[in-house]
C-alpha positions in Angstrom: 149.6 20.5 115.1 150.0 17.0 113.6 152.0 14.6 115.8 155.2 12.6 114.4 153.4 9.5 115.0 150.2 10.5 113.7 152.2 11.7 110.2 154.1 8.1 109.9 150.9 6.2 110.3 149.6 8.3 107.4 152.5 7.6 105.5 152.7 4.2 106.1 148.6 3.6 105.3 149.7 5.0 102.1 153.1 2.8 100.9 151.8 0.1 102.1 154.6 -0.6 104.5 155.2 -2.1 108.2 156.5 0.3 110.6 159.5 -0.8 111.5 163.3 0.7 112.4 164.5 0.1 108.7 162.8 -0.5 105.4 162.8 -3.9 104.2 163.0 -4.4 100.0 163.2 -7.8 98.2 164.8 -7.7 94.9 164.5 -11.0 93.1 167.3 -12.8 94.8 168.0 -10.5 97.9 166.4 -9.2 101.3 167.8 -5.5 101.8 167.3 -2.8 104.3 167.6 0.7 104.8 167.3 3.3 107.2 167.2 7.1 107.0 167.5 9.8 109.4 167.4 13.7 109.3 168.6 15.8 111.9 168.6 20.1 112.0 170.6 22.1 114.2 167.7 23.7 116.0 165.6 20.8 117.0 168.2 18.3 117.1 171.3 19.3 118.7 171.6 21.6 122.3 174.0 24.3 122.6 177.6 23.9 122.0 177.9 20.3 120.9 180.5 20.3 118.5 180.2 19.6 114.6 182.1 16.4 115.2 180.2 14.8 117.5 176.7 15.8 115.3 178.1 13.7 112.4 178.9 10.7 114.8 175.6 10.8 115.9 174.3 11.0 112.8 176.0 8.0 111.8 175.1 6.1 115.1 171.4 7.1 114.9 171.0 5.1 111.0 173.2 2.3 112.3 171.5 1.6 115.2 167.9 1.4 113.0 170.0 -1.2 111.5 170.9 -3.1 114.4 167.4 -3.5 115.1 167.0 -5.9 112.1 169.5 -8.4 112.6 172.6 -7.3 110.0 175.9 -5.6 109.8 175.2 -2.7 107.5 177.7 -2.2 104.6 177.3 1.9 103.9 176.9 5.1 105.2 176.1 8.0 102.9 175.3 11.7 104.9 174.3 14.9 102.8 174.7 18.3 104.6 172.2 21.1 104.2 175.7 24.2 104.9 174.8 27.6 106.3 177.3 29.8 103.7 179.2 31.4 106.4 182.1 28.4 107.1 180.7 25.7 105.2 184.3 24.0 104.9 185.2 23.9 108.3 181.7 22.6 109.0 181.8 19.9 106.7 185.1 18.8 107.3 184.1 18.4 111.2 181.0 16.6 110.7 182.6 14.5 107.9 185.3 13.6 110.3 183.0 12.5 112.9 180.7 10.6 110.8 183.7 8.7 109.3 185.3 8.3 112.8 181.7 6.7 113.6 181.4 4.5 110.9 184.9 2.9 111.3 184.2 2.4 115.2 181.4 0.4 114.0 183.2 -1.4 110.7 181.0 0.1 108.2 181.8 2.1 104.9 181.3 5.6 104.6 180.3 6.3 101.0 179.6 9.8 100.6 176.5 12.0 99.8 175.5 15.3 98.8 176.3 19.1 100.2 173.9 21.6 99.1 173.3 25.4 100.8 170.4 25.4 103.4 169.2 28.4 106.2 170.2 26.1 109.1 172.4 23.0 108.9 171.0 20.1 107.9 172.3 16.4 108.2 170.6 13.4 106.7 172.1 10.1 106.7 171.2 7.2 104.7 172.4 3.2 105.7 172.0 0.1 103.8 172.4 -3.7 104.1 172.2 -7.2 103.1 170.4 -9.0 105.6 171.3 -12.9 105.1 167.8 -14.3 107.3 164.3 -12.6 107.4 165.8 -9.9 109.6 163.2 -8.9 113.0 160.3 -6.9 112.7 158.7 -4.9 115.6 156.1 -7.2 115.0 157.3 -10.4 116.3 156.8 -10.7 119.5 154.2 -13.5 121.0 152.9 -14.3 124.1 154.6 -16.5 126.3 157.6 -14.3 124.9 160.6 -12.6 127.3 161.1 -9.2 126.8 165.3 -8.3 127.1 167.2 -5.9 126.4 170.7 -5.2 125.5 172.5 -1.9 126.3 171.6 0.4 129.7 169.2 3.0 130.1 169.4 6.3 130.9 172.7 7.0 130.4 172.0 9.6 127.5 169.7 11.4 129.3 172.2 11.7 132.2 175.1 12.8 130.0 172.7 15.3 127.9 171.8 17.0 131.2 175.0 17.5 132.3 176.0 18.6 129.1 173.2 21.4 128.4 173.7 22.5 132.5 177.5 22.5 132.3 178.3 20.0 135.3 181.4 17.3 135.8 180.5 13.6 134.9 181.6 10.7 134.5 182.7 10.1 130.4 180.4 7.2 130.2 177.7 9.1 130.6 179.0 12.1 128.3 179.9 9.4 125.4 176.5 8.0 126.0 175.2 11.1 124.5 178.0 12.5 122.3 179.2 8.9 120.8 176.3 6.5 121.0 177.3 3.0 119.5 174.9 0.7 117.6 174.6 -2.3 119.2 175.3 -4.2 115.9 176.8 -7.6 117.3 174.1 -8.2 119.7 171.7 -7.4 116.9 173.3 -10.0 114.5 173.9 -12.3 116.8 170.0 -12.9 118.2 168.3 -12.7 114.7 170.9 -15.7 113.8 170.3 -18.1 116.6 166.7 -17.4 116.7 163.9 -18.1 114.3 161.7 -15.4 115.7 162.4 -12.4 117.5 161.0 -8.6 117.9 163.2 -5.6 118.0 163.8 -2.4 118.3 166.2 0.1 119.4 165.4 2.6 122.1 165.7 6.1 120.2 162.7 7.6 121.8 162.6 6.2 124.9 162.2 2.9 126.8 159.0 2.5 127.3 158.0 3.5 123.9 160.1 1.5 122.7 158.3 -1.3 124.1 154.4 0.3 123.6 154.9 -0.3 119.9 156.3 -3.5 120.1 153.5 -4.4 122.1 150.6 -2.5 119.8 152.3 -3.8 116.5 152.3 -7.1 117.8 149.2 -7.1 119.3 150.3 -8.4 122.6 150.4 -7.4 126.5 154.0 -6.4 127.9 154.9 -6.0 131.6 158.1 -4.6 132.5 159.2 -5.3 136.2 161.0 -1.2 137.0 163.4 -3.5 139.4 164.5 -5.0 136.5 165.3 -1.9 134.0 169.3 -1.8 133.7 170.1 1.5 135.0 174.3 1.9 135.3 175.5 2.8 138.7 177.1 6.0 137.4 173.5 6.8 135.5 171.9 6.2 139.1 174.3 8.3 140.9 174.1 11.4 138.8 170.1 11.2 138.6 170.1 11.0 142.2 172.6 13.9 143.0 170.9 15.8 140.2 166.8 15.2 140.9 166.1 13.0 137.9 163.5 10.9 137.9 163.3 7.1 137.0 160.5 9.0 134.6 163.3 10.6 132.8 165.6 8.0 132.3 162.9 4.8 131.1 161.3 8.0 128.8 163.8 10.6 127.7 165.9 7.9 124.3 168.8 8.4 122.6 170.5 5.3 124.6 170.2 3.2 121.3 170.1 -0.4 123.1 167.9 -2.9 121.7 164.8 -4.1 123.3 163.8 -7.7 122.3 161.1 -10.1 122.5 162.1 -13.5 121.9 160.9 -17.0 123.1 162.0 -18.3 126.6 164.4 -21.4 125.3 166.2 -18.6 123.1 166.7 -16.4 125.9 168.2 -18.6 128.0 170.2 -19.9 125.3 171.6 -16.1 124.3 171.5 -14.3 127.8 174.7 -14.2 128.8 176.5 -14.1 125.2 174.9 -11.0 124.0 174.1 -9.2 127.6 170.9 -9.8 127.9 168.2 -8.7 131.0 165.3 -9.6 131.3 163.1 -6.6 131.9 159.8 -8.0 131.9 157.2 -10.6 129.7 154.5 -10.4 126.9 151.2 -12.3 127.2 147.6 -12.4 125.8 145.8 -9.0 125.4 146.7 -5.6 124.5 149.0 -2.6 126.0 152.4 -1.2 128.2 152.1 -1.9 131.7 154.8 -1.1 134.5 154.7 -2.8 137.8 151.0 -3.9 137.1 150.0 -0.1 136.0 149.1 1.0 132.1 150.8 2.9 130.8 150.3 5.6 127.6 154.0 6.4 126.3 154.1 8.8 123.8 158.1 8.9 123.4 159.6 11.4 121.8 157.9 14.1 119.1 159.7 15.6 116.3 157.0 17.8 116.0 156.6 18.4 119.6 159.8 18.4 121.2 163.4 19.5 120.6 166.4 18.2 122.5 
């Protein structure tokens, strides 16, 4: 079976395109970028998550792409693929949490398509002006810092104790059910810096930081010390026998990972919540705590949640 990854390269071999979080197009006097995201009830959503909370994290997932480049996204269109039996009650629930996502985040929902479909289906579609270049996973150099904003591993927490019923804290629940884009801390480090890599962590941290490392054709050590991990995120792994494997591999936390040079960290650290996780340099690969690493993240083709 063909791999996710595999498929995209294909895809992107043939358009021509960078891989990157959103599409960037230049019209003759503007930079815009979009994202896109499909989702399906069997692969993407466990067992007895509502309707609302699919459309929020519908929302969150194409906003977040967008946060990766630097810009406050204007729109959010989703189109539904309804099973017939209830298709107004569904749509109304997963309208009402996409909407409720997009105003949390101060973006515009604009509507999109309903059409009958086996399973349900949501695609969601964002788009923005971006005023600068906008980051690329491609930017990182070495000499760089590698940061990130957000925690990690507080999805994969809140996901477990969803799909095995057990009490948690609502951080971690929220982390999995409402996700929020990191939008603001986005913006704010593709203004005050020249040069910066992104990307948000989707499919898991240290994939997240393979490819910026392999599209940038650098060297990245992460320090595991260094990896913020919440204390409620610790605390449940530990009283429930997750390993640090599962939270730095598992996604869905939607922080941003950045490369950036040193003067521009230390100048954006502590207003947009940035750790330093680890460094780039000269050569090639993921290493953790002086070990390679081969992250293969998550697999649409491969894995289900």
């Amino acid at each position: 079976m063909v791999s996710e990854r595999a498929l995209v390269e294909r895809i992107l071999r043939l358009t021509r395109m960078p891989n990157d979080d959103s599409a960037l197009v230049r019209t003759s006097s503007k930079l815009l970028a979009a994202s896109s995201d499909i989702a399906f009830s069997s692969t993407h959503s466990p067992k007895g998550i509502s309707h609302y909370y699919m459309g929020w994290r519908s929302a969150a997932s194409n906003l977040s792409d967008l946060a990766a480049t630097g810009a406050q996204p204007l729109a959010f269109l989703l189109s539904l693929g309804l099973p017939s039996n209830n298709s107004k009650k569904l749509s109304q629930q997963i309208v009402k949490g996409a909407l409720d996502a997009c105003k949390q985040h101060g973006t515009a929902y604009a509507g999109g398509d309903v059409k009958r479909a086996k399973e349900l289906v949501l695609a969601g579609f964002a788009l923005v002006e971006l005023k600068g270049k906008g980051m690329k996973r491609s930017n990182a150099r070495a000499g760089d810092v590698v940061c990130i904003a957000g925690s990690i591993g507080d999805a994969a927490c809140g996901f477990h104790a969803l799909s095995k019923n057990k009490k948690t804290p609502v951080r971690l629940l929220n982390a999995f059910l409402k996700p929020r884009a990191l939008l603001k801390q986005g913006a704010m480090v593709a203004k005050a810096t020249k040069r910066a890599a992104c990307m948000d962590v989707s499919d898991g941290l240290l994939f997240t930081c393979s490819e910026i490392a392999r599209l940038s054709k650098v060297r990245i050590d992460l320090e595991s010390l260094s990896i913020p991990i919440s204390p409620e995120a610790h605390t449940y792994a530990a009283s429930n026998s997750l390993p640090f494997n599962r939270l730095v591999n598992w996604g869905e936390d939607y922080s941003l990972v950045f490369s950036m040079g040193v003067r521009d960290f230390e100048k954006l650290y502590k207003k947009a919540g940035l750790v330093c996780i680890g460094f780039a340099s000269k050569g090639r690969g993921l290493y953790l705590d002086g070990k390679k690493l081969n992250a293969k993240g998550y697999d649409a083709f491969k894995n289900s949640i």
